[in-house]
C-alpha positions in Angstrom: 0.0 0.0 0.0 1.2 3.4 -0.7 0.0 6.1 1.7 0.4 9.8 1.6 -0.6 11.3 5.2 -0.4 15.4 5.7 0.1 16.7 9.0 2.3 13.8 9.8 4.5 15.3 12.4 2.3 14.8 15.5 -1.2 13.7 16.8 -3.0 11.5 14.9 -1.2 11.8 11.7 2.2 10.4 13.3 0.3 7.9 14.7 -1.4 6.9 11.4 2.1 7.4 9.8 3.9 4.7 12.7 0.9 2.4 12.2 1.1 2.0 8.2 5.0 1.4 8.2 4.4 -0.9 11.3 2.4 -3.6 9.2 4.9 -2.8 5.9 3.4 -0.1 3.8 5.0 2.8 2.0 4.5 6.2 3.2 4.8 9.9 1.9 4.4 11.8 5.4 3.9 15.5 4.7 4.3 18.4 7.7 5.0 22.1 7.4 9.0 21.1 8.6 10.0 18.3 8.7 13.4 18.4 9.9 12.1 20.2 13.4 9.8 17.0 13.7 11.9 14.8 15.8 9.4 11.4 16.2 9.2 11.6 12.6 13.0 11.9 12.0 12.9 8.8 14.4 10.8 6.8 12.6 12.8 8.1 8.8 15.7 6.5 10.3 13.5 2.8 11.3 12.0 2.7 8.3 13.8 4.9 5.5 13.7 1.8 3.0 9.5 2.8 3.3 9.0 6.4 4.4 9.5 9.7 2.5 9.5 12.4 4.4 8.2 16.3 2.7 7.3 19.7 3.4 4.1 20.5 2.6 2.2 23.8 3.5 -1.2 23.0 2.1 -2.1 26.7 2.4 0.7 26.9 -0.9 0.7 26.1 -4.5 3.7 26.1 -5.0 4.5 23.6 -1.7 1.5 21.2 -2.9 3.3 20.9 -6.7 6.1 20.3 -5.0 5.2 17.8 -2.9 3.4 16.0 -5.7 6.5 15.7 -7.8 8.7 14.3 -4.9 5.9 11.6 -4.3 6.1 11.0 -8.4 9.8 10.5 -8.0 9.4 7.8 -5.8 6.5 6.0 -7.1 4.2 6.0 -10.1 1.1 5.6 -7.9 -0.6 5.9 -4.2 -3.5 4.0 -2.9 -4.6 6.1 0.3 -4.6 9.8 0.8 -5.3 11.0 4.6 -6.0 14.7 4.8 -5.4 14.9 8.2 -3.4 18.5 8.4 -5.7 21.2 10.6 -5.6 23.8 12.8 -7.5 24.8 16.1 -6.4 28.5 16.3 -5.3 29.3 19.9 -6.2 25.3 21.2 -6.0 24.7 24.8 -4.8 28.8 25.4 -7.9 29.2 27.1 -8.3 32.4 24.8 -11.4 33.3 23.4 -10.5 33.5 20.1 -13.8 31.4 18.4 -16.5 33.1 20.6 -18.5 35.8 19.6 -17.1 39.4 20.6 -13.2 38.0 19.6 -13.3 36.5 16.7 -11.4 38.1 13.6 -11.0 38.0 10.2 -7.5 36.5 10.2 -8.5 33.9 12.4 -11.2 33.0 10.1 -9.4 32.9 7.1 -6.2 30.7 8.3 -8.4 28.3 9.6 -11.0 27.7 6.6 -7.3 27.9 4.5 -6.0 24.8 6.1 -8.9 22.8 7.2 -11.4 23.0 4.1 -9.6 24.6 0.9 -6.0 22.9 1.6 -7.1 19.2 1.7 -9.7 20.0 -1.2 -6.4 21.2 -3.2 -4.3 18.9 -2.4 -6.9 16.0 -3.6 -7.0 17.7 -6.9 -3.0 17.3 -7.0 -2.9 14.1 -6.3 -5.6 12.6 -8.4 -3.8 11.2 -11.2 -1.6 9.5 -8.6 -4.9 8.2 -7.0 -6.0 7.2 -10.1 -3.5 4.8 -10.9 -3.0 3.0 -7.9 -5.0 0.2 -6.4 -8.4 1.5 -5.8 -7.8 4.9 -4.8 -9.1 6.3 -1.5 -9.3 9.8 0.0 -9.9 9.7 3.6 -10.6 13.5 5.2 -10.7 13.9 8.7 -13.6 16.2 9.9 -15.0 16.4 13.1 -18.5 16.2 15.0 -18.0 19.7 15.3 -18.4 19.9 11.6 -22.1 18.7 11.4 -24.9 21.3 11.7 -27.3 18.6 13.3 -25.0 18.8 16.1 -23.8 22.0 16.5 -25.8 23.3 19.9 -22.7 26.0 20.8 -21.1 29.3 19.4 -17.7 28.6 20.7 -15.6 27.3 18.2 -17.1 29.0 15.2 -14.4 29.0 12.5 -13.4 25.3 13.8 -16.7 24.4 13.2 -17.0 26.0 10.0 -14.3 25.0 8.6 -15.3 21.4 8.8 -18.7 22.2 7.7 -17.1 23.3 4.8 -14.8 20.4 4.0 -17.7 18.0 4.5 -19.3 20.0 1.4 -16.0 20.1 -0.4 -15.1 16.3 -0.6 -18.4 15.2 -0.6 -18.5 17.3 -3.9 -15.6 15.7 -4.7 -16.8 12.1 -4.0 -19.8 13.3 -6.4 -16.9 13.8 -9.6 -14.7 10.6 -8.5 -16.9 8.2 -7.9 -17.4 7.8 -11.4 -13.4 7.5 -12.0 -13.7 4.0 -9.5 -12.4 6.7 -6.5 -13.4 7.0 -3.2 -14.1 10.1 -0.6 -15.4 9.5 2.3 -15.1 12.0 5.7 -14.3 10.6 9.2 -15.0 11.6 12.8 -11.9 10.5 14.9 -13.8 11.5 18.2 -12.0 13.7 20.8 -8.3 12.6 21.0 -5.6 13.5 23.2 -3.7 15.6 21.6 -2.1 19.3 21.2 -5.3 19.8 19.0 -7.4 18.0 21.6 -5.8 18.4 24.8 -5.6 16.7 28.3 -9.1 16.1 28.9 -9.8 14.0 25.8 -11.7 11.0 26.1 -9.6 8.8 23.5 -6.1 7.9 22.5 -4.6 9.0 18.8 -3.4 5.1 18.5 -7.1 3.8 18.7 -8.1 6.5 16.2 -5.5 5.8 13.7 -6.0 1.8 14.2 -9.9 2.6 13.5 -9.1 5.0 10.4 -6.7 2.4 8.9 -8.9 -0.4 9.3 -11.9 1.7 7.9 -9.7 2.8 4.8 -8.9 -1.4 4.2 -12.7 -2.0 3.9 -14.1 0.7 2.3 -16.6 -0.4 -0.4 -17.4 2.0 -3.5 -21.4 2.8 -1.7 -20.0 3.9 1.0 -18.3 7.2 -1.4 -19.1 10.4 0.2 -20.4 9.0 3.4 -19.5 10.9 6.7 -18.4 8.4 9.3 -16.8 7.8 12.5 -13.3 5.7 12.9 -15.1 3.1 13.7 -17.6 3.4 10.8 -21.0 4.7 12.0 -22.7 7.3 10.8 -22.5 10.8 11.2 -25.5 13.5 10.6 -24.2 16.0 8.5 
C-alpha cells in the first residue's frame, strides 16, 4: 500500500504514519518542517527503505506541486490519501478567540485555508496518482463539530465552520470521482488526546489511527461520500 498522510508530524497523523510502516506499507508523510519533527526523524531513520518524508504547507501552491513531484519521483502511484493536516487557532490557550465578541478576520481565514480549501487542493493534486493505484481512496478527517445537526454552541465558530465546509468540499468531490472508481469519504476520529485536543480528551490517537486504517482497508465504493466515524457509523451532517 502506498500512503500519503499530511500533518504527519504529531497527533493522529504520526500515529497513522507509525501504524502504516508498522504492518509494511510505504509512506509519503507531509508536515510544514519536517526536519524540526523529531518522532518523525525517528521513525525516517526505522524505516527509510519505506517512508519519505516532505514539506508541505497546504495553504501553498507552490508547496502542494512540489510535494506532488517528490511523491512521483518515488513512485508512479498511491493508494490512500489522509487529509489529516488542521488547525485549532489558539487550542488549549484558554483564549477566546472562536467566541463571539473575539473572533477576527484573520482567524477565520487561516483556519477555513488549512482545514477545508487545503485538503480540497491537495486531492486535486494528487488525483492522477490516485488514479493509478489500487483502488484509490481519499480519507478527510472532519469532526463532530463539523455537522450542523450537532452544533448546539457558538464557541468554536471558524473550527466548526471550517469542517462544515470540507464535508461540502469532498463530498463534492466524492460526487466527480466516484465515477473514475475513486473514493471520498469524511471521518469523525472523536475527541483525541492531543495538542489539537488536549488533556481532557476521552480517546487515545493510537485507537483513532487503528480505527481510520482499518476503515480505509474496507471501504466499499457505496459507501463514497459517506460521513463516518473511525469506527464506521454514521454521522448526521
Amino acid at each position: 500500500m502506498r500512503v500519503f498522510i499530511t500533518g504527519a508530524n504529531r497527533g493522529l497523523g504520526l500515529e497513522l504514519t507509525r501504524q502504516y510502516l508498522e504492518r509494511g506499507d510505504h509512506v509519503f508523510a507531509a508536515s510544514r518542517n519536517p526536519t524540526d519533527a523529531a518522532e518523525l526523524q525517528q521513525l525516517h531513520q526505522q524505516y527509510s527503505d519505506r517512508l519519505v518524508l516532505l514539506p508541505l504547507d497546504v495553504t501553498n501552491a507552490a508547496s502542494i506541486e512540489a510535494a506532488v513531484q517528490t511523491v512521483r519521483n518515488n513512485t508512479d502511484a498511491l493508494d490512500v490519501l489522509i487529509n489529516n493536516a488542521g488547525v485549532y487557532p489558539h487550542a488549549g490557550s484558554g483564549d477566546a478567540h472562536q467566541r463571539l465578541g473575539q473572533l477576527t478576520h484573520d482567524d477565520a481565514i487561516e483556519t477555513m485555508q488549512v482545514n477545508a480549501i487545503g485538503p480540497l487542493l491537495v486531492s486535486q493534486a494528487l488525483l492522477p496518482l490516485l488514479r493509478a493505484g489500487r483502488k484509490g481512496r481519499i480519507l478527510s478527517i472532519s469532526s463532530g463539530q463539523g455537522s450542523l445537526t450537532w452544533k448546539a454552541t457558538g464557541d468554536p465558530y471558524h473550527y466548526s465552520a471550517s469542517k462544515s465546509a470540507l464535508n461540502m468540499y469532498m463530498r463534492s468531490l466524492a460526487a466527480e470521482i466516484g465515477h473514475m472508481g475513486l473514493i471520498s469519504v469524511l471521518v469523525d476520529p472523536g475527541w483525541m488526546r492531543t495538542d489539537m485536543g488536549g488533556d481532557h480528551a476521552t480517546q487515545e490517537p493510537a485507537d483513532s489511527a487503528r480505527g481510520i486504517i482499518r476503515l480505509a482497508d474496507q471501504l466499499h465504493a457505496e459507501e463514497n461520500g459517506s460521513f463516518v466515524t473511525w469506527q464506521g457509523q454514521p454521522v448526521p451532517w
